[in-house]
MIMAR-740587 format. One record per residue (C-alpha): residue number from 1; x, y, z. Coordinates in steps of 0.5 Angstrom, whole numbers, plus 500, padded with zeros to 3 digits. Example, Ala and Ser with C-alpha at 12.3 -4.5 7.8 and 13.67 -1.06 7.14 Angstrom:
2
TORZA resi  px  py  pz
TORZA    1 525 491 516
TORZA    2 527 498 514
***
This chain:
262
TORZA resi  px  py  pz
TORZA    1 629 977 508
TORZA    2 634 976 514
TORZA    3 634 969 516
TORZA    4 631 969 523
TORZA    5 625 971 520
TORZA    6 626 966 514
TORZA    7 627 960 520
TORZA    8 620 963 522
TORZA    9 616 962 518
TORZA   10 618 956 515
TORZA   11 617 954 523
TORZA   12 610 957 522
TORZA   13 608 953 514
TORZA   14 611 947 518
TORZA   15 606 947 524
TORZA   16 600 949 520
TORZA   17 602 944 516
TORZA   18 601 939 522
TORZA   19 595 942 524
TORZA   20 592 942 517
TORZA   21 594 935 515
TORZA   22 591 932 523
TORZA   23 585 936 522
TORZA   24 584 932 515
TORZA   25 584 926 518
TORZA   26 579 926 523
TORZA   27 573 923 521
TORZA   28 567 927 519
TORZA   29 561 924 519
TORZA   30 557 923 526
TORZA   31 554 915 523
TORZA   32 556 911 518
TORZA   33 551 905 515
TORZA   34 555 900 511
TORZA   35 553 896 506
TORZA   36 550 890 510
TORZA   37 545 895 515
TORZA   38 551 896 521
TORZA   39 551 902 523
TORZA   40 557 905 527
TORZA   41 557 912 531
TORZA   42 563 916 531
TORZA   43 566 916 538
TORZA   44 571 922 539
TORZA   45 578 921 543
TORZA   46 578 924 550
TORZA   47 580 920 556
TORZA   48 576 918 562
TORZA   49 578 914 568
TORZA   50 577 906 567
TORZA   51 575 901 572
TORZA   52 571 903 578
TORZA   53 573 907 586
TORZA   54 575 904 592
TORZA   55 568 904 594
TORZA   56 563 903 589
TORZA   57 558 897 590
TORZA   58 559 891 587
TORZA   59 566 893 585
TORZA   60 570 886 584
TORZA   61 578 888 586
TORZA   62 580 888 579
TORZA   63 577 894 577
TORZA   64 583 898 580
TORZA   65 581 905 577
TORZA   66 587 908 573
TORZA   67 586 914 568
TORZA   68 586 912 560
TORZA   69 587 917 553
TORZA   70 583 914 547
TORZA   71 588 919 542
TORZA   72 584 916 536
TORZA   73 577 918 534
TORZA   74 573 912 532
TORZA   75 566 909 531
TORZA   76 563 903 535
TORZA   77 558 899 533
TORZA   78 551 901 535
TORZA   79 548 895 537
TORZA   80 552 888 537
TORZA   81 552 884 531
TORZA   82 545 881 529
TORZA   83 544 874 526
TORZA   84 543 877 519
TORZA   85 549 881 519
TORZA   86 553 875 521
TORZA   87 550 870 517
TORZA   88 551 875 511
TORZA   89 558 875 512
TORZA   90 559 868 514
TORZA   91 554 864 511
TORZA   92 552 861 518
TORZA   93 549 861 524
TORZA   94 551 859 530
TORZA   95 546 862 535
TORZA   96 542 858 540
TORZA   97 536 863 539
TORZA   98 534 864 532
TORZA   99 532 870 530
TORZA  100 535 876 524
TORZA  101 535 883 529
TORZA  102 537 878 535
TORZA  103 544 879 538
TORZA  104 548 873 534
TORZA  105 551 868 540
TORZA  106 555 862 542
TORZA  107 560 865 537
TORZA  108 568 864 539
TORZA  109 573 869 539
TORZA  110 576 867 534
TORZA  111 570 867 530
TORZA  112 570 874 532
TORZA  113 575 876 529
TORZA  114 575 872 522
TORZA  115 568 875 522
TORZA  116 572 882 522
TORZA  117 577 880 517
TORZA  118 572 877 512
TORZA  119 568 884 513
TORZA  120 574 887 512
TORZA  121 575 884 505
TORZA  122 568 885 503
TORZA  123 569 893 505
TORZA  124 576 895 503
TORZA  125 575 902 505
TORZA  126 574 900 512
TORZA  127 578 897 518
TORZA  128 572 892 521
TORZA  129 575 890 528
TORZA  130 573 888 536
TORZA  131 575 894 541
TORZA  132 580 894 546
TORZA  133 577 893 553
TORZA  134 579 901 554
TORZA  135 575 903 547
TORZA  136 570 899 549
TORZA  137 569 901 557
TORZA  138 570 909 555
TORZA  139 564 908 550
TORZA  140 560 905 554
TORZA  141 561 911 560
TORZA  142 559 916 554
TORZA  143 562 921 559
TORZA  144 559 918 565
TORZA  145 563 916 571
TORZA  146 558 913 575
TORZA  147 555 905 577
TORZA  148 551 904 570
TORZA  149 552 910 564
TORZA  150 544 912 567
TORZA  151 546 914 573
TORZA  152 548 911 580
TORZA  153 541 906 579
TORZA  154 543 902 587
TORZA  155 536 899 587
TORZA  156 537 898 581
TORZA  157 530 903 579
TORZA  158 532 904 572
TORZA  159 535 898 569
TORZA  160 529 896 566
TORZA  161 529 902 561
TORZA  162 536 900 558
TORZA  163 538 893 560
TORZA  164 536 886 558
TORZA  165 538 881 565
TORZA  166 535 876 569
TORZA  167 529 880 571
TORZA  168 526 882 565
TORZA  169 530 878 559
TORZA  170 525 872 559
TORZA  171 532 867 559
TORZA  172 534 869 552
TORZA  173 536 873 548
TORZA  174 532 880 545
TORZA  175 533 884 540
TORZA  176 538 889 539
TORZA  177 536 897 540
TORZA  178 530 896 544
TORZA  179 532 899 550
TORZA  180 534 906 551
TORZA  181 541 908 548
TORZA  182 547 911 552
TORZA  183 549 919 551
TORZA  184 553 916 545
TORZA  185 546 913 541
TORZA  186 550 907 543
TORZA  187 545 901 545
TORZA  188 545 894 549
TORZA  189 552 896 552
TORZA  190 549 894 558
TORZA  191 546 886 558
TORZA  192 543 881 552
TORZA  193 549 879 551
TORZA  194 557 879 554
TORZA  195 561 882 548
TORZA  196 568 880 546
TORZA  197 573 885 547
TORZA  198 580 884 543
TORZA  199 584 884 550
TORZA  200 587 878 554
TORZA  201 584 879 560
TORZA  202 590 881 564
TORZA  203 591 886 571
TORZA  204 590 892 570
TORZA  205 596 899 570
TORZA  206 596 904 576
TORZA  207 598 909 572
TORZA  208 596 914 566
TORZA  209 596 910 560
TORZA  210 594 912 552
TORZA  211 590 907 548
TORZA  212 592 901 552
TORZA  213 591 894 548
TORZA  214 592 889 555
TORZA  215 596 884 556
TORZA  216 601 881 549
TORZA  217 598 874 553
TORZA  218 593 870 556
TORZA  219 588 864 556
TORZA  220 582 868 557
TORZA  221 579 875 553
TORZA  222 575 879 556
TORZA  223 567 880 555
TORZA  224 564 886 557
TORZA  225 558 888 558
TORZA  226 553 883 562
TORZA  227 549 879 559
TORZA  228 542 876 558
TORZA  229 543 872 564
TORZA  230 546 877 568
TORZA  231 545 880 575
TORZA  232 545 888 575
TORZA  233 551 888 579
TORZA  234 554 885 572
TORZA  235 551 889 568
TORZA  236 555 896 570
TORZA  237 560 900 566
TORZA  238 566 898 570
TORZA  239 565 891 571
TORZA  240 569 885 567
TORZA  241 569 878 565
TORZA  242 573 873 561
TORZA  243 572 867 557
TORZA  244 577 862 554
TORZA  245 577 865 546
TORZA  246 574 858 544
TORZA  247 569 857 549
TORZA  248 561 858 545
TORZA  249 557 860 549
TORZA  250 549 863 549
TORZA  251 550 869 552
TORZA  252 557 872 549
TORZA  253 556 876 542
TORZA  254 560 882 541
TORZA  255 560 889 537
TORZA  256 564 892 532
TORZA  257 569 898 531
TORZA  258 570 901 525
TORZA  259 575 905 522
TORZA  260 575 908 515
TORZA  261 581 909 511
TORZA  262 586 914 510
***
């Protein structure tokens, strides 16, 4: 055999090879429930355009609309964490309304994030950790580009159906997953309870970007969402907020992603 048609069919095992192995790797299953009651949906890589159009109603100037990759696929919690599964993990509860399938609250970053190692610890087959600012808005928009991920809901007609705010919330917490989810079975992306996120908060790039971790430093982390004692214009998917990553408050909670061992 000469030895360009060598050369090229080593090229050929190589790239099959690459293939082979990539394919290997992705996740398979649509829902994963861990051994605590949390479940998480596989959410896909794709891209999508992060933050807001010049003129979109409400939009705050920090919103600078910019094109983001999400490379890896990976799983996001399907509610925010509850009551129960926070005190499971750490053997306390911190929240100001009580209640096991509430959203848990008056929970720092900090606390947040020993949450996910703890969990990580109990799982070893599994990476517990909060989403970046990116992961969680393209898993919110689900494939949507619009004011909320139900549509374009200006007069605020359909919020009902998929949001504890101010209007309807009774000035407190509800439980998880009592609204209607967004495309990706994903539920209360919008209102009950503001969900920390693992960025700094930070000014926003221009430019395409893949798999963006926000800024190395800060004072402030990023919330998203909107919450309970949030207006509509708060609840929408490009909207931001940020809180110092010691502040309790009775609004902020957070959801998990999930990444399984290789």
């Amino acid at each position: 055999m000469s030895q360009f048609y060598q050369k090229h069919i080593i090229l050929i095992l190589f790239c099959f090879g690459i293939i082979f192995t990539g394919c290997a790797e992705q996740p398979k299953d649509e829902e994963i429930t861990n051994d605590i009651g949390m479940k998480f949906r596989l959410v896909q890589p794709g891209k999508f355009m992060m933050g807001s159009t010049g003129n979109e109603k409400d939009r705050d100037t920090d919103e600078i609309q910019h094109e983001v990759v999400i490379s890896k696929a990976f799983y996001m919690g399907v509610t925010e964490v509850t009551q129960a599964q926070f005190k499971e993990v750490m053997g306390t509860n911190p929240s100001n309304w009580k209640g096991e399938n509430l959203p848990v609250e008056r929970v720092t970053w900090n606390e947040a994030k020993e949450f996910c190692e703890k969990l990580s610890e109990k799982d070893p087959n599994m990476t517990y950790r909060l989403p970046t600012e990116a992961e969680w808005e393209y898993a919110c928009r689900a494939e949507t580009d619009t004011w909320c991920y139900w549509g374009n809901d200006l007069n605020h007609n359909m919020i009902d159906q998929y949001a504890f705010y101010k209007k309807n919330s009774g000035f407190q917490t509800n439980e998880v997953g009592q609204k209607k989810p967004n495309l990706w079975g994903l539920y209360d992306m919008s209102g009950n309870v503001w969900e920390w996120c693992s960025d700094w908060k930070g000014d926003y790039p221009t430019e395409k970007i893949i798999d963006p971790a926000g800024t190395p430093s800060g004072s402030f982390r990023v919330v998203r969402g909107g919450s309970w004692l949030s207006l509509a214009r708060d609840c929408r998917s490009a909207n931001r907020n940020d809180y110092s990553p010691d502040d309790r408050n009775s609004n902020v909670g957070f959801r998990l992603v999930l990444l399984p061992a290789q």
